[in-house]
C-alpha positions as CSV (number, residue, x, y, z in Angstrom):
1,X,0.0,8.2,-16.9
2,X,2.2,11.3,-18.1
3,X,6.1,11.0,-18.5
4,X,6.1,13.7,-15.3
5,X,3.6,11.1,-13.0
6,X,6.3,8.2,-14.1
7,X,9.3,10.4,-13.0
8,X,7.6,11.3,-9.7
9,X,6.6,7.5,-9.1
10,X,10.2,6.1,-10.0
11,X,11.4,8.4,-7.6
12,X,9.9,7.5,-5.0
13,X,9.9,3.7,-5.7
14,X,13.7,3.4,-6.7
15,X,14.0,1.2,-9.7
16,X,12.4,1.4,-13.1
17,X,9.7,-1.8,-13.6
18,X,6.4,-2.9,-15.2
19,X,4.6,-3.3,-12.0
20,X,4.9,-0.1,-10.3
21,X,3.6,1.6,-13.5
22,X,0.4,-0.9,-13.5
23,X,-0.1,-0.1,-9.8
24,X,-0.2,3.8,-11.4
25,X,-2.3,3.1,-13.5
26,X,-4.8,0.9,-11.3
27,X,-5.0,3.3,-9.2
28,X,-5.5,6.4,-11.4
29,X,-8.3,4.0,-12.7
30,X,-9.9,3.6,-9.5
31,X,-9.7,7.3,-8.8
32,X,-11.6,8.2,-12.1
33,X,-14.1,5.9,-11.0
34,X,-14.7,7.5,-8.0
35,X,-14.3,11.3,-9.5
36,X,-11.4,12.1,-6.4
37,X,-8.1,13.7,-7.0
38,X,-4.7,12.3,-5.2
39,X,-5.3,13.0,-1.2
40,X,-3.6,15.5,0.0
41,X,-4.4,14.3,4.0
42,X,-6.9,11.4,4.5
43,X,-9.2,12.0,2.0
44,X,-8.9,8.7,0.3
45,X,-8.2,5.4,1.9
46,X,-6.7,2.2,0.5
47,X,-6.7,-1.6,1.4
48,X,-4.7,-3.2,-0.6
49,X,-4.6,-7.0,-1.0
50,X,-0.9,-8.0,-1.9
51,X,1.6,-9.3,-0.3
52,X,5.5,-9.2,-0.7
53,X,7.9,-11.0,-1.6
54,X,6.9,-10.7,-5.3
55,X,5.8,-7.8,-7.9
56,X,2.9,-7.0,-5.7
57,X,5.5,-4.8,-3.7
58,X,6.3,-2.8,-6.7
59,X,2.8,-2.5,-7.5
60,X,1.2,-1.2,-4.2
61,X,4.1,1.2,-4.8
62,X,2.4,3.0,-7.6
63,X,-0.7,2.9,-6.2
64,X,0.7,4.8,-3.3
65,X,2.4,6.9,-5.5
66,X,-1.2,8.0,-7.3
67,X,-3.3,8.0,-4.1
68,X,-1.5,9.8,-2.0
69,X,-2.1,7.2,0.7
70,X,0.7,6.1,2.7
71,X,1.7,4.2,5.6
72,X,2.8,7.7,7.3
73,X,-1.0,9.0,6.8
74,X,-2.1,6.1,8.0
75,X,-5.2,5.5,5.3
76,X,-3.4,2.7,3.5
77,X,-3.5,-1.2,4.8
78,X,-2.1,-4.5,3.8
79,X,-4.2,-7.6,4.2
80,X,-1.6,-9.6,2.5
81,X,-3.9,-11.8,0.7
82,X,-1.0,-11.8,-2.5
83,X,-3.9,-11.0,-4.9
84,X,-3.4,-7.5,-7.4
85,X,-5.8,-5.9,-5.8
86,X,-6.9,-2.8,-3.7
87,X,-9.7,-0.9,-2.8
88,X,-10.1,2.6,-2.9
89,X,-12.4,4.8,-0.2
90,X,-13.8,8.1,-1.0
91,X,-13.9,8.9,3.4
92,X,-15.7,11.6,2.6
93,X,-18.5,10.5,0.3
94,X,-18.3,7.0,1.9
95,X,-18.2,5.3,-1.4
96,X,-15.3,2.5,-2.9
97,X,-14.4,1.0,-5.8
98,X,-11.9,-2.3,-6.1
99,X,-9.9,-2.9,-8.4
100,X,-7.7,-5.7,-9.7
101,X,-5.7,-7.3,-12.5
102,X,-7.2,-9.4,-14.7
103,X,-6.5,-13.3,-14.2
104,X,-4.7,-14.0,-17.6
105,X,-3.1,-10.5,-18.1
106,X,-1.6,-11.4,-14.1
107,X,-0.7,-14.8,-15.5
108,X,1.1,-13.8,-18.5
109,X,3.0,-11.3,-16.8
110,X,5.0,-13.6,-15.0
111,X,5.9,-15.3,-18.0
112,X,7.7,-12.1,-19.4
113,X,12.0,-12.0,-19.8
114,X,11.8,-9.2,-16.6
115,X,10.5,-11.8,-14.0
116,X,12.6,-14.4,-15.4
117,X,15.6,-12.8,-14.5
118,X,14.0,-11.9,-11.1
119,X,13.7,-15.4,-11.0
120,X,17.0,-15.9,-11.3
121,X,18.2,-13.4,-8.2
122,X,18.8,-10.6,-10.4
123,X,18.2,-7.6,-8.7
124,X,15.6,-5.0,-10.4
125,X,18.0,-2.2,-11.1
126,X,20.1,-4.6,-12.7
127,X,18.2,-6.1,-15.3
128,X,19.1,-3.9,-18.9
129,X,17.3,-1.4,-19.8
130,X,16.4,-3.4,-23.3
131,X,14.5,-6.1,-21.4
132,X,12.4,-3.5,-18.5
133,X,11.8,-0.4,-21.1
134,X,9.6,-1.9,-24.1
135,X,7.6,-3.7,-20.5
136,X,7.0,-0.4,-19.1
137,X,6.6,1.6,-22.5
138,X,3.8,-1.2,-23.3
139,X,2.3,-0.9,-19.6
140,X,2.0,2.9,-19.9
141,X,0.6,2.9,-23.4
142,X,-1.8,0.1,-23.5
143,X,-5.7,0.3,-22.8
144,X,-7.1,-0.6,-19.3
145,X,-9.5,-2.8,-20.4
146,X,-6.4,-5.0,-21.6
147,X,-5.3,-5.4,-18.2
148,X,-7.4,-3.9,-15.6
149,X,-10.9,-4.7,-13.7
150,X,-12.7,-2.1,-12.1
151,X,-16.2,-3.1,-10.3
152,X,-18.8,-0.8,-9.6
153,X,-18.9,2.0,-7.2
154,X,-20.3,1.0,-3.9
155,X,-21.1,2.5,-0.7
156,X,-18.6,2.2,2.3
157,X,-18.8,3.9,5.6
158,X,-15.6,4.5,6.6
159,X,-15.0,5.0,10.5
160,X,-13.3,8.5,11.2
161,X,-11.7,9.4,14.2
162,X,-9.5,12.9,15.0
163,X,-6.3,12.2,15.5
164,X,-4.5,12.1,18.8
165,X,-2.1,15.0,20.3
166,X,-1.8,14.8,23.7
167,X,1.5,12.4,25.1
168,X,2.5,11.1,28.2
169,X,5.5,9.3,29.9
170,X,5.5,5.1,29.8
171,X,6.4,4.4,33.6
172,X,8.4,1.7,32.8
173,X,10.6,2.8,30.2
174,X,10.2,6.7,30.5
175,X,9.4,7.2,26.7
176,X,7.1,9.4,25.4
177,X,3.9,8.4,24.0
178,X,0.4,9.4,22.6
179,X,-1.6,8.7,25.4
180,X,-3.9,6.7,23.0
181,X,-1.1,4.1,23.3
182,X,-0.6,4.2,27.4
183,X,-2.5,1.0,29.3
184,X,-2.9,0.9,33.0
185,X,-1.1,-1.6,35.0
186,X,0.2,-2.0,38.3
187,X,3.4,-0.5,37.3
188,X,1.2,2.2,36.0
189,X,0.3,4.0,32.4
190,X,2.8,1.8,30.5
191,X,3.3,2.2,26.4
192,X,2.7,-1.5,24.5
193,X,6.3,-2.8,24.6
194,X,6.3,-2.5,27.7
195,X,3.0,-3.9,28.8
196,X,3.8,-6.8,26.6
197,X,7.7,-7.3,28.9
198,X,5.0,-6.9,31.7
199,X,2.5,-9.6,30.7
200,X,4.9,-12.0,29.6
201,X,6.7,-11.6,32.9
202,X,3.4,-12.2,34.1
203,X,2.9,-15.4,32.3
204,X,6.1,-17.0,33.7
205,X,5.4,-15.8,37.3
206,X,1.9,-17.9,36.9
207,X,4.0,-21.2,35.8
């Protein structure tokens, strides 16, 4: 990870901490494993196994920041399973690779002075920079087999569809919509919200 991939990372994730870095790196180690570059449209895909509520956030950060995959491309999802751990697809080549932090290099982590003041409420940005900097120095600095697990390449058929451009008005509401995301009902071509109002509606009627 390069001083000029940090800079571009913190940027986008807003705060300076270990995790995001590791997430970086994870997924910069998953990309060499699969020889692909960051996507640039939907080349890659991601499912990514953390949750929130904890560092996990800050790590699927980085690894968006090194994929390229984002929630407004639409290849990255969150099974929330609070594990540090993704998968990376290669759509094209139909082949994967997961990765994850090792179990004691996860454990120890937590025991470090930067989560102890999360502990305490303190927010990231917060914490001084003499506790956060030697974290991320280490992080960015230290060998992957310290703290990483990579398995092997594997095949993975990964469903692709071409994207949808065609809209139409919700006759409940008026709004438009993709017409992937219009339902018939009696009201006629409705958008979700609204056939959800509609079938709840329904429910009640029925009691």
């Amino acid at each position: 990870m390069t001083a000029e991939e940090f800079e571009m990372a913190l940027a986008f994730h807003g705060h300076k901490c270990p995790a995001m870095p590791l997430g970086f790196r994870a997924a910069q180690a998953a990309m060499h494993a699969l020889g692909v570059k960051r996507a640039q449209d939907k080349e890659l895909h991601v499912i990514s196994e953390t949750g929130k509520g904890h560092a996990a956030g800050c790590f699927l950060d980085g690894v968006m920041s090194a994929t390229g995959c984002t929630y407004g491309k639409s290849n990255i999802e969150k099974r929330y399973y609070n594990k540090m751990a993704f998968t990376l697809i290669d759509v094209k080549a139909g082949y994967s690779v997961r990765v994850r932090l090792k179990d004691e290099f996860f454990g120890n982590m937590l025991n470090s002075p930067f989560v102890a003041q999360r502990k305490q409420g303190v927010a990231p940005q917060d914490i001084p920079a003499e506790v956060t900097d030697p974290l991320v120095n280490k992080v960015m600095s230290m060998p992957e087999e310290i703290f990483l697990e990579t398995g092997p390449k594997e095949r993975f058929e990964f469903p692709r569809g071409k994207g949808c451009f065609d809209t139409g008005l919700c006759a409940k509401c008026g709004e438009r919509v993709f017409v992937d995301k219009l339902f018939d009902s009696k009201a006629g071509r409705v958008c979700v919200p609204c056939q959800e109002k509609l079938a709840g509606h329904a429910a009640t009627s029925c009691c």
